[in-house]
C-alpha positions as CSV (number, residue, x, y, z in Angstrom):
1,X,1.6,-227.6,7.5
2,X,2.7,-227.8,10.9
3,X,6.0,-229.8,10.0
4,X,7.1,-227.1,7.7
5,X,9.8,-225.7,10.6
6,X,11.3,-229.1,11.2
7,X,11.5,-229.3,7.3
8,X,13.5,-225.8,6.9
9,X,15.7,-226.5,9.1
10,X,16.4,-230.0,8.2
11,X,17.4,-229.0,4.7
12,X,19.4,-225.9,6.0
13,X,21.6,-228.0,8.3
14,X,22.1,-230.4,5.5
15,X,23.0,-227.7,2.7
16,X,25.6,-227.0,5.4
17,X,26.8,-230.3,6.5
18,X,27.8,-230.9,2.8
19,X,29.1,-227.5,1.9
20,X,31.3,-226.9,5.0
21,X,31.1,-230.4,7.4
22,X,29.7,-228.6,10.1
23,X,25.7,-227.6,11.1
24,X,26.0,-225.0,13.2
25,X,24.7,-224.3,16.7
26,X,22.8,-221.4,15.8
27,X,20.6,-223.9,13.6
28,X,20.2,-226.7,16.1
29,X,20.2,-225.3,19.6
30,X,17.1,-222.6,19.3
31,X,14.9,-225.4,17.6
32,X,15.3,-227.8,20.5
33,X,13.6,-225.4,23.1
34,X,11.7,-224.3,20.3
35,X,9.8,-227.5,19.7
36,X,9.3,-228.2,23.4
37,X,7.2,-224.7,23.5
38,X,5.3,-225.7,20.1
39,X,4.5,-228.9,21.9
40,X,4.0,-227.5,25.1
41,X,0.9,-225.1,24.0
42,X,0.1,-226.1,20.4
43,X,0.8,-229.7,19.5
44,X,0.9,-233.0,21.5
45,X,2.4,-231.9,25.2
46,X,5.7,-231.1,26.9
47,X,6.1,-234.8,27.4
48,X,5.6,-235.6,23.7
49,X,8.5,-233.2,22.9
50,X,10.5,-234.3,25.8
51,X,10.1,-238.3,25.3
52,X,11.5,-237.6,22.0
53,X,14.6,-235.2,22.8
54,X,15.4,-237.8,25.8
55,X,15.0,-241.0,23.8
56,X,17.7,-238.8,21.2
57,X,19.6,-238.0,23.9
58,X,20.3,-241.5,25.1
59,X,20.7,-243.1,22.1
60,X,23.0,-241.0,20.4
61,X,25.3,-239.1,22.7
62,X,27.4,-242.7,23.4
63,X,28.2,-242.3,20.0
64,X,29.1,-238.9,19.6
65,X,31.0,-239.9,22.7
66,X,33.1,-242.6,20.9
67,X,33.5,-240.5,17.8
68,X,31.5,-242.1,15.7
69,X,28.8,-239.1,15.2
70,X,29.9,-235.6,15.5
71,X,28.5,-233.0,17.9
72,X,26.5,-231.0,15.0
73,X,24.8,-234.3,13.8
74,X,23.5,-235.3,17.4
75,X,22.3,-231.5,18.0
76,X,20.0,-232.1,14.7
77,X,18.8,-235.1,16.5
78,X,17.8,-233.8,19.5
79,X,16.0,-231.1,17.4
80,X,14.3,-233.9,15.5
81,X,13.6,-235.9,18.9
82,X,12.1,-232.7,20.5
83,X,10.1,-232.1,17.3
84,X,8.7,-235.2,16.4
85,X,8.4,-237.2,19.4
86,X,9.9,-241.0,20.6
87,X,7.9,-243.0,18.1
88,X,8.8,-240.6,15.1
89,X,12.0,-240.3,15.7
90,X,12.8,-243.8,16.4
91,X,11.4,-244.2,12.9
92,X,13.5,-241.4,11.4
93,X,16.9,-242.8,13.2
94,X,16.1,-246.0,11.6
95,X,15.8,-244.9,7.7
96,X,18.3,-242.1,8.6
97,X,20.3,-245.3,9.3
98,X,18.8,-247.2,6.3
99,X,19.6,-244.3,3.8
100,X,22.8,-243.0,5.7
101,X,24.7,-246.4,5.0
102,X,24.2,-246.1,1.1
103,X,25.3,-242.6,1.0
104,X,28.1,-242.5,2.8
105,X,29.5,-245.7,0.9
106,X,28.1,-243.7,-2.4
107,X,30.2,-240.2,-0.9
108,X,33.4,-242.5,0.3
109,X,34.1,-244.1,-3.0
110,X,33.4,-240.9,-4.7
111,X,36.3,-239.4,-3.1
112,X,38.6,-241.6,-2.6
113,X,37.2,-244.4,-5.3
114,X,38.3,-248.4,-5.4
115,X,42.0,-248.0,-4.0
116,X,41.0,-246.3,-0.8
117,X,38.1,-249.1,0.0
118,X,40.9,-251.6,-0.9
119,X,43.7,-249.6,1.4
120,X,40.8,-249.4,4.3
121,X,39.8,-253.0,4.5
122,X,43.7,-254.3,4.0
123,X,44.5,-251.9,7.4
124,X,41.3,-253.8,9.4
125,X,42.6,-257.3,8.2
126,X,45.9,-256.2,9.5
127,X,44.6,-254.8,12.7
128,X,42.1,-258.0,13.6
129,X,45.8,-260.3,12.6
130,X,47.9,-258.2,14.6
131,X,46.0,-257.2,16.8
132,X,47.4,-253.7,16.5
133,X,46.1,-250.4,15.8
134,X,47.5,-248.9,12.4
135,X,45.8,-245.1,11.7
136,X,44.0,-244.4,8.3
137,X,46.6,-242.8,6.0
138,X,45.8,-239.6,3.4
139,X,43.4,-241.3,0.4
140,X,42.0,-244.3,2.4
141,X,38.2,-244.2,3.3
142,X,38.3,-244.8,6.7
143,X,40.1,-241.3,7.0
144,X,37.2,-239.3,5.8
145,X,35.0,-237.1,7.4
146,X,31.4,-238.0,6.0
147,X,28.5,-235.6,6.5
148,X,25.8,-237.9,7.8
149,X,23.1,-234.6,8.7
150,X,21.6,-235.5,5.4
151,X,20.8,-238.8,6.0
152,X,19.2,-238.0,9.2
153,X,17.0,-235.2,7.9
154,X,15.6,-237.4,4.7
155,X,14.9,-240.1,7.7
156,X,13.2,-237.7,9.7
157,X,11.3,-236.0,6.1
158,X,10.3,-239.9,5.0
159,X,9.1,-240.8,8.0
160,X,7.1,-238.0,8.7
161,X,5.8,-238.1,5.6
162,X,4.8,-242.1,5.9
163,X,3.2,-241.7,9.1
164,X,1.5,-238.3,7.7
165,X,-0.2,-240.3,5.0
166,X,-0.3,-243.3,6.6
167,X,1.7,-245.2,4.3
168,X,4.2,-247.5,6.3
169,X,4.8,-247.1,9.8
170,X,7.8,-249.1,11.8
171,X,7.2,-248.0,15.6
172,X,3.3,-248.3,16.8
C-alpha cells in the first residue's frame, strides 16, 4: 500500500495536534522532500508531487498569514500536497473543510459549552454595530485554540480512499 507513509504520519501529527496543539517540524518538514523523491523515481513524477505542494502552498499560506491556520497545520498540508498531488489534495482540503467545520463546532462547545457560543456571537453583533474591535475574553469560543490537523488528515485519508476505490470523486 503505497499510501501507508502518508497515512502514519497523518495520524501521528493528529495524535499530537490534540494532545499538545502543536505538530511538530520534525513530522512535517522531512515528508515534504520526502514525497517529492517518492514521486520523483517511484510514483507519478516530480511535477505530480510539486503541482500538489504548490497548489498547497498558494492556497493556504494567506491564511496562515492572517492567523486563521497555524504554521504546523499548513506544513501537514504541504506534506499532503507533495504526497498526493493537485487533484487529491484539492479533494482532501475540501472534506478536511467539510469535516473540520463540525469538529471544531463539536470541540468549541465542548469546552466552553452554550454560554461561550452566546458570549462569542454577542461580541460580533457588537463589533459589526459599533464597528469596533472588542477581543475574545477567558471562556468565550472565539478565544480558543482549535486543533484543525485532524480534520485535514481524515480529508486527505477519505479522499484517498474514495478515489482508491473509486467511490466518489470531486476534482477530475
Amino acid at each position: 500500500m503505497e499510501q501507508l507513509p502518508l497515512f502514519v504520519m497523518l495520524s501521528v501529527a493528529s495524535w499530537l495536534d490534540l494532545t499538545s496543539h502543536k505538530i511538530p517540524n520534525w513530522l512535517t518538514l522531512p515528508f515534504i522532500p520526502l514525497a517529492l523523491i517518492y514521486h520523483g523515481f517511484l510514483g507519478d513524477g516530480l511535477a505530480f508531487s510539486l503541482s500538489g505542494l504548490v497548489y498547497a502552498f498558494i492556497l493556504l499560506f494567506p491564511l496562515f498569514f492572517f492567523r486563521l491556520l497555524a504554521g504546523g497545520d499548513v506544513k501537514l498540508a504541504l506534506g499532503i500536497g507533495a504526497f498526493l498531488g493537485w487533484t487529491l489534495f484539492l479533494e482532501s482540503l475540501l472534506y478536511g473543510l467539510m469535516i473540520g467545520l463540525p469538529l471544531v463546532l463539536v470541540y468549541a462547545f465542548h469546552k466552553v459549552g452554550w454560554d461561550g457560543f452566546k458570549q462569542s456571537f454577542m461580541r460580533y453583533g457588537y463589533i459589526l454595530g459599533s464597528k469596533k474591535y472588542l477581543a475574545p475574553v477567558e471562556g468565550e469560543m472565539a478565544g480558543l485554540k482549535v486543533p484543525y490537523g485532524p480534520a485535514l488528515a481524515l480529508g486527505a485519508m477519505l479522499a484517498v480512499v474514495l478515489n482508491k476505490y473509486q467511490i466518489f470523486t470531486l476534482v477530475s
